[in-house]
C-alpha positions as CSV (number, residue, x, y, z in Angstrom):
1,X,0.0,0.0,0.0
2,X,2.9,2.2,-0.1
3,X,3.1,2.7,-4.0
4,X,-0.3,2.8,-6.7
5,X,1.3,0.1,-8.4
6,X,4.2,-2.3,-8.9
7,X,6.0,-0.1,-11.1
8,X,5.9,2.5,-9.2
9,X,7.4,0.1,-6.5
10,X,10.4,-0.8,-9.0
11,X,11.0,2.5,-9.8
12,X,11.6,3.8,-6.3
13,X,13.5,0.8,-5.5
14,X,15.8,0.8,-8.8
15,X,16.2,4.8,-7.5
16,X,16.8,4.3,-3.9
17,X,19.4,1.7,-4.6
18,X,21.6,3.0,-6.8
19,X,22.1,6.4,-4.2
20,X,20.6,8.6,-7.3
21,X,17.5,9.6,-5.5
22,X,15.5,11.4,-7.1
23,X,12.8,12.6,-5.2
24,X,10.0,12.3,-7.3
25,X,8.6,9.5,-5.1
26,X,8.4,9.6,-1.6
27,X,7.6,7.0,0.8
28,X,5.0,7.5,3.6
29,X,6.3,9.2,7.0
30,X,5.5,5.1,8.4
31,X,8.0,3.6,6.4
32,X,10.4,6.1,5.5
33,X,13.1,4.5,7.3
34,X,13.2,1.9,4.8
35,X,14.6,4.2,2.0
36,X,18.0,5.3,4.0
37,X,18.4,1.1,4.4
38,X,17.7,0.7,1.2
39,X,20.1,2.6,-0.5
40,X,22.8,1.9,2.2
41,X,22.1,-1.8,1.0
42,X,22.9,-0.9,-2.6
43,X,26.2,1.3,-1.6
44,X,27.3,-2.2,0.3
45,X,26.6,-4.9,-3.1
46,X,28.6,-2.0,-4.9
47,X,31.4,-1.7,-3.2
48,X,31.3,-5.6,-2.5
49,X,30.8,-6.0,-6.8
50,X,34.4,-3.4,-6.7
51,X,36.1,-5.6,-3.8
52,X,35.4,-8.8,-5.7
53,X,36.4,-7.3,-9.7
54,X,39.8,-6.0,-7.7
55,X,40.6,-9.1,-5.9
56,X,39.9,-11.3,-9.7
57,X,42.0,-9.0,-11.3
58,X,44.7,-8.9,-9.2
59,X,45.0,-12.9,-8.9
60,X,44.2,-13.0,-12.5
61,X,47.9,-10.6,-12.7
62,X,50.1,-12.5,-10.1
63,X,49.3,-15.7,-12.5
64,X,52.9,-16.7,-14.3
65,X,52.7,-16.0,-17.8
66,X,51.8,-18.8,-20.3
């Protein structure tokens, strides 16, 4: 009951995790906390997703040459 419909939903979602934030959309004042968890969620898989390309890329170099 938060959003009209499930695109909406999506929308806000997509948004709120990435950090862009637009502000078109805003949650009701009963669940607002969720957007601040939200997008601190997304921050973390990012910087996770960096962590992870990093650590490939530098085991990928320390490999001998073939």
């Amino acid at each position: 009951g938060l959003f009209a419909d499930f695109e909406e939903a999506l929308y806000f979602s997509g948004v709120t995790f990435t950090s862009l934030g637009y502000g078109d959309l805003v949650i009701k004042s009963e669940a607002r906390f969720l957007a601040p968890l939200e997008a601190t969620t997304g921050l973390t898989m990012f910087a996770i997703a960096t962590a992870l390309l990093v650590s490939l890329i530098q085991a990928e170099s320390r490999l001998p040459p073939r």
